[in-house]
N, C-alpha and C positions, 0 to 999 in steps of 0.2 A: 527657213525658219530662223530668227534671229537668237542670240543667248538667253535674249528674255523672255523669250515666246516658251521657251522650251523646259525655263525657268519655270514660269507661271503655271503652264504644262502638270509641272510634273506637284505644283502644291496644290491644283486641283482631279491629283490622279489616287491611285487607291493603290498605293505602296506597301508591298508586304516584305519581310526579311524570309529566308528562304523553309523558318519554320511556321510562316503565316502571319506571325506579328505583324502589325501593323506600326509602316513607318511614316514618323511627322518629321516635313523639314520644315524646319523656320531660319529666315533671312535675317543677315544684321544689318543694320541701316547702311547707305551706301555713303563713300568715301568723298569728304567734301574735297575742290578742287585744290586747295593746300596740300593735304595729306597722298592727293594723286601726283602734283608737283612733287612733294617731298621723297615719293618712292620714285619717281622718273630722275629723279638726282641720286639715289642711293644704286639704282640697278648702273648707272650712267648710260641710257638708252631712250629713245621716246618708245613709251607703250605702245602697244599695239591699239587702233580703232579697236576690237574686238572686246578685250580686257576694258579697256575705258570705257566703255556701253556698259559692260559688267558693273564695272564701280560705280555710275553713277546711279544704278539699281539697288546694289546690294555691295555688302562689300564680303561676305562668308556666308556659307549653309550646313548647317547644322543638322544631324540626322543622318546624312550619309556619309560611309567611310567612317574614319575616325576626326578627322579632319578636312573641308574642305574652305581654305582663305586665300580669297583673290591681290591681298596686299600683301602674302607670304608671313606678316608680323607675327604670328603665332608658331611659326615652323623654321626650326634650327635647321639651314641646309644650305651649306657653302659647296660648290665643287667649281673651282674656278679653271682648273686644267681643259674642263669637257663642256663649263657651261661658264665662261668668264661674265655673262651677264643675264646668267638664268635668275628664274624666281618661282618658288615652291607653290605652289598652289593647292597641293592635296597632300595628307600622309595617311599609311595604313596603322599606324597604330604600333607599328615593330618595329620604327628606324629608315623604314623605307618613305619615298617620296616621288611624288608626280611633277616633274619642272616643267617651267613653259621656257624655250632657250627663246630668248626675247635677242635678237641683232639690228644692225642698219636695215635690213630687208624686209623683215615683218612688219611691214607698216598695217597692213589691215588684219592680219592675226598673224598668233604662232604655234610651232608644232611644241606638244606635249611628251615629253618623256618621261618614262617609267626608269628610277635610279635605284638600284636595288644591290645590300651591303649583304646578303645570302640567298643565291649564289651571288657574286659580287659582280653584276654588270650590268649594260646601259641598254633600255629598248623602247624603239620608237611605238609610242604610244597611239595618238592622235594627230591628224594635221592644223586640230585647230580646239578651241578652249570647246567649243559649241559639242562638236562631236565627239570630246570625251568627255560632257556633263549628258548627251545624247545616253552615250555606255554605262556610266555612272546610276542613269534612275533606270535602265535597262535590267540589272543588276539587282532591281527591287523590284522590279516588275515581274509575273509571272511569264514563262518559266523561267527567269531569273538567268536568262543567254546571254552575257556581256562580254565584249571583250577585254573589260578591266579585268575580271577573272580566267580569261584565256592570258593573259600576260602575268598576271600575280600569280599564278597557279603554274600555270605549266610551262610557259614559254621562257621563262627567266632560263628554267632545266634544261629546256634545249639545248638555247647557245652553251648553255656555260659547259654541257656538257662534249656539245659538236664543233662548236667552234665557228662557224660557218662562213664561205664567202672574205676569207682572211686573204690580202693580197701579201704575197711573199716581197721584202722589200726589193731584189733583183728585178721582178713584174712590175714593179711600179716604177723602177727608174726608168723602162724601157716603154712604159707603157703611153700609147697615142695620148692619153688624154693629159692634157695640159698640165692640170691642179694636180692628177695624181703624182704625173713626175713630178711638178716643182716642189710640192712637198716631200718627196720618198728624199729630193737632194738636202733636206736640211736633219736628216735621221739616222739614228747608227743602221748599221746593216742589220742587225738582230731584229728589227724595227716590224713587227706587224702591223698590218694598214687596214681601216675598213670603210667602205665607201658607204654611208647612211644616206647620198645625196636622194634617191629614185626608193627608200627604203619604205617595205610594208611594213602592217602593223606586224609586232612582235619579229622584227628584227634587230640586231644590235652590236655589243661586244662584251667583250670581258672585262669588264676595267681592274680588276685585281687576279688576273691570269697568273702574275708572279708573287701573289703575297700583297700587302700592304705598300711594299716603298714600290709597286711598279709605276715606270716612269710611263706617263700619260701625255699624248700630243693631241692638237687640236690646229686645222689650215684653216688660219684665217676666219671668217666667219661660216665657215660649209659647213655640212656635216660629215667630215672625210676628220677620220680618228687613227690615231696609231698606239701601240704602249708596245713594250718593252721590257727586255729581262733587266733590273739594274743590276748596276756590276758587281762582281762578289767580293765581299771584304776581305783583305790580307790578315795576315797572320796580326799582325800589330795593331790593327783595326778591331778585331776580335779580343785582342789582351788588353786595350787602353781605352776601345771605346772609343773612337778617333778615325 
């Protein structure tokens, strides 16, 4: 089923909110070919096939979430460390945000992650725009089973509380597989690593494991992540602020 089928789908479906309301999405007009140029120059990436079907249907839908925009324009979300050329396409309404990590390789779609500032970490949402608007009217549909609420709910608390699937940086310098050594060689040794390549839904990391200033890696275009304790401030750092 393509984005728009599933689109269409769901404005001729009987959408309720989990108290029974009744939910209307309505569509914004879609994205003239300037405006799609002008965003494929700001993310600096060709969009995805997938997303550009999107646009030139509709360009946001209104009624689910608190937000859902296929142009990002309406949604403050920078994280250049974890997603040098992502673009927001969904918010929940409390600071959090759905990205699509847009690279040289997504040429026919991209996968969807869940960015989440409590608990503060990163999880793979969806492998493609389709299947998390699939979860999305899931979500409103009775009994209201989605897995956008198995990730906003629960699965954020996992990781953030377990940890999970964390390569030790020693394991990775030693380790067969290519990407992981060459990356573990450019990280302090403090350095935890986590492989999102082969990742199910609601897996991830911690991206503020250490606070705020934790230092955040990203190989190349994969989904192979590392952070970091940063290093603790001297005495004079502390007194000067310096």
């Amino acid at each position: 089923m393509t984005p728009i089928d599933i689109i269409k789908n769901a404005q001729h479906a009987e959408l309720t909110n989990e108290d029974g309301d009744k939910i209307t999405i309505e569509l914004s007009p879609p994205a003239s070919p300037e405006q799609i140029k002008t965003l494929e120059d700001k993310i600096g990436q060709k969009l995805p096939d997938e997303l550009r079907t999107i646009l030139s249907f509709c360009s946001a839908i209104d009624g689910c979430l608190e937000q859902i925009d296929f142009t990002g324009h309406s949604l403050s979300f920078e994280f250049p460390e974890v997603f040098p050329n992502g673009l927001p396409i969904a918010a929940d309404g409390f600071g959090n945000f759905w990205v699509l990590d847009i690279t040289p390789q997504t040429k026919d779609s991209a996968p969807v992650f869940f960015a989440c500032h409590d608990a503060p970490v990163i999880l793979y949402q969806s492998p493609s725009i389709s299947s998390f608007l699939i979860e999305v009217f899931r979500l409103f549909t009775a009994p209201h089973e989605s897995l956008i609420n198995d990730i906003h709910e629960d699965r954020l608390f996992e990781v953030w509380k377990r940890n999970p699937d964390v390569i030790e940086y020693a394991d990775a310098c030693a380790s067969s597989d290519e990407s992981i050594c060459d990356f573990a060689r450019t990280l302090n040794a403090k350095s935890k690593i986590v492989d999102l390549r082969n990742a199910k839904v609601g897996m991830g990391f911690s991206w503020g494991r250490y606070g705020a200033k934790t230092k955040l890696h990203r190989y190349k275009h994969e989904h192979i992540f590392a952070y970091e304790k940063p290093p603790s401030a001297g005495f004079l750092t502390k007194l000067f602020g310096r």
